[in-house]
C-alpha positions in Angstrom: -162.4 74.8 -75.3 -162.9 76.5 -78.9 -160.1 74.8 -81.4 -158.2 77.0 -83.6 -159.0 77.3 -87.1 -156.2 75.7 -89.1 -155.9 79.2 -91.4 -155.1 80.7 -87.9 -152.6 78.0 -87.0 -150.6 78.2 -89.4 -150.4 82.1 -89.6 -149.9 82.1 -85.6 -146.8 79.7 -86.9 -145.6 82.4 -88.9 -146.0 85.2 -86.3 -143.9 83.0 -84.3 -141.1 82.9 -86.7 -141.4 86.3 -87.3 -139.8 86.9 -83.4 -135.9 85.9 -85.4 -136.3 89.1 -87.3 -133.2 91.5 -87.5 -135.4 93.8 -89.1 -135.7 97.6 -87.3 -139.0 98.5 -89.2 -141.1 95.6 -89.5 -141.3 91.6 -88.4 -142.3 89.2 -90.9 -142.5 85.6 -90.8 -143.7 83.2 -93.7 -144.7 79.4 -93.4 -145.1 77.2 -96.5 -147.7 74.0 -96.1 -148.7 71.4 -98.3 -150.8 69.0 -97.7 -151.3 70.2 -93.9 -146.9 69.4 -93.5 -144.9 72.7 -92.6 -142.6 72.7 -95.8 -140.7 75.3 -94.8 -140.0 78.3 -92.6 -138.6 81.9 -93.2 -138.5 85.8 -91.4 -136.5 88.7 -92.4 -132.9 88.8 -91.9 -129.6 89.6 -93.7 -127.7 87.0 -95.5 -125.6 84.5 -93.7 -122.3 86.1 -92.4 -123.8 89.8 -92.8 -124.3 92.3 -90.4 -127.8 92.6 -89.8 -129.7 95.9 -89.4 -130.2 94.9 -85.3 -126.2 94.3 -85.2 -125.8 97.6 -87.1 -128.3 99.9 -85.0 -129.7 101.4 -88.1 -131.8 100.6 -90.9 -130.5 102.4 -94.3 -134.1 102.5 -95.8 -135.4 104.4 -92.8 -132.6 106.8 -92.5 -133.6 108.2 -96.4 -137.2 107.9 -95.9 -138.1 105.3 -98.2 -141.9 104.5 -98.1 -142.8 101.0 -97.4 -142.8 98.7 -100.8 -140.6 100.8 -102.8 -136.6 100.2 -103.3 -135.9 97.3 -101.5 -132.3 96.5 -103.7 -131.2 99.0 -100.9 -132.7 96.7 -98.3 -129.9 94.6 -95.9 -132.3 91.8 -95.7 -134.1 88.9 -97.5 -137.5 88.5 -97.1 -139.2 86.1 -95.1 -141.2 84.8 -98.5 -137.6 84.2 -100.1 -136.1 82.6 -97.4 -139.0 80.0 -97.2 -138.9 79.4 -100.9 -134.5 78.8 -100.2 -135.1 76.7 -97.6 -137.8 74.2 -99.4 -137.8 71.9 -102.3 -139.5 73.0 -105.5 -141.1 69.9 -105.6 -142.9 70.7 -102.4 -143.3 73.5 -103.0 -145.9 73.1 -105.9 -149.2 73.7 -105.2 -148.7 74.5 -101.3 -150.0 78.0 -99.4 -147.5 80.9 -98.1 -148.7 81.8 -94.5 -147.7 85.5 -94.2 -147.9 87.7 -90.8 -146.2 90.6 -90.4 -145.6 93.6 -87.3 -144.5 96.8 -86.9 -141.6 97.0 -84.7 -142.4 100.4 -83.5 -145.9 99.2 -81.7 -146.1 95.6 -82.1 -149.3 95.4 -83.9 -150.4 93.7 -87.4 -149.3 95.3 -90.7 -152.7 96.3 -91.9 -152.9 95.5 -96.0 -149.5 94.2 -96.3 -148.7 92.5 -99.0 -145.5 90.3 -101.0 -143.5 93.1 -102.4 -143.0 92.2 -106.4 -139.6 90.4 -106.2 -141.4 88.2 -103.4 -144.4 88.2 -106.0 -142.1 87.0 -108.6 -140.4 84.2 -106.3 -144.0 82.8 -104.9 -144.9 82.9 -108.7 -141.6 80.8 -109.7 -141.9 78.1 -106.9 -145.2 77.2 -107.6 -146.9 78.1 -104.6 -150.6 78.5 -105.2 -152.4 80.6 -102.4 -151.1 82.8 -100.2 -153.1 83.9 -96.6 -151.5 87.2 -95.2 -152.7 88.2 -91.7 -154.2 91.5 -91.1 -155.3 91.2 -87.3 -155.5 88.5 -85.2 -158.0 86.8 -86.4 -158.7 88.5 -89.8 -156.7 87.4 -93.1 -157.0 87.8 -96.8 -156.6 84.8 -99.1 -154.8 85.4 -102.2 -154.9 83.2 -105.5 -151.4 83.6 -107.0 -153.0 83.0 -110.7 -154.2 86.6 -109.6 -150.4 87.9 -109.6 -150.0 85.8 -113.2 -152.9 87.8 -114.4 -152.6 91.1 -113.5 -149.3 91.7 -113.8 -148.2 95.0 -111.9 -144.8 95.0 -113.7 -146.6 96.4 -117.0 -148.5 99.3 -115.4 -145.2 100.1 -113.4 -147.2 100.3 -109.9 -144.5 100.9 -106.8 -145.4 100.0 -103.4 -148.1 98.0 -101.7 
């Protein structure tokens, strides 16, 4: 029997969270770990006591054709990045890795080059995380060094999307 890599583990964790999503576009789920301890969990969903886009039968974003990583103020939901960081001490929090995996709704399969939107940047930035791992296929991921955010800083050049 071949033994999951722990990278793998922990991103399988996250695709597994992502199955609470309200979300009609896309699935996301996020884990936090730190020192190999799930710190905390989080996937895409409205705020407590909203409707969520699956109650509603209609996702505002899709209806006016917003392209994926732009205007997300208009968004129902939180995403599954800043409902981790809610749910988990600062403390904690410091120096840990943000397991990211993310699916299309409308086939099931990976989100190729996803990636934190800027708020979500901002939030990973402010808890302290240090790495995050997004999944781009089963077995495939990219490793990203949060300093990297720090240092090249969209915000100034104005970049939209992902």
């Amino acid at each position: 029997m071949v033994r999951r890599d722990k990278i793998n583990y922990y991103l399988d964790l996250a695709d597994v969270v992502s199955k609470r999503c309200t979300c009609l576009r896309r699935h996301y789920g996020a884990v936090i770990v730190k020192n190999d301890e799930v710190i905390s969990t989080g996937y895409v969903g409205a705020p407590r006591g909203r409707k969520n886009c699956s109650d509603l039968g209609y996702c505002i974003r899709q209806q006016l054709n917003i392209p994926r990583g732009e205007r997300y103020e208009l968004c129902r939901s939180v995403h599954a990045e800043a409902n981790a960081i809610i749910s988990a001490e600062r403390n904690k929090m410091m120096g840990s890795t943000l397991y990211l995996s993310g699916r299309e709704v409308s086939n099931g399969e990976y989100i190729k080059n996803s990636c934190s939107c800027s708020m979500c940047k901002r939030m990973v930035i402010n808890a302290g995380i240090e790495k995050v791992i997004i999944r781009d296929t089963e077995n495939e991921y990219r490793e990203i060094n949060v300093q990297d955010w720090i240092d090249n800083d969209e915000s100034l050049e104005g970049t939209r999307g992902y």
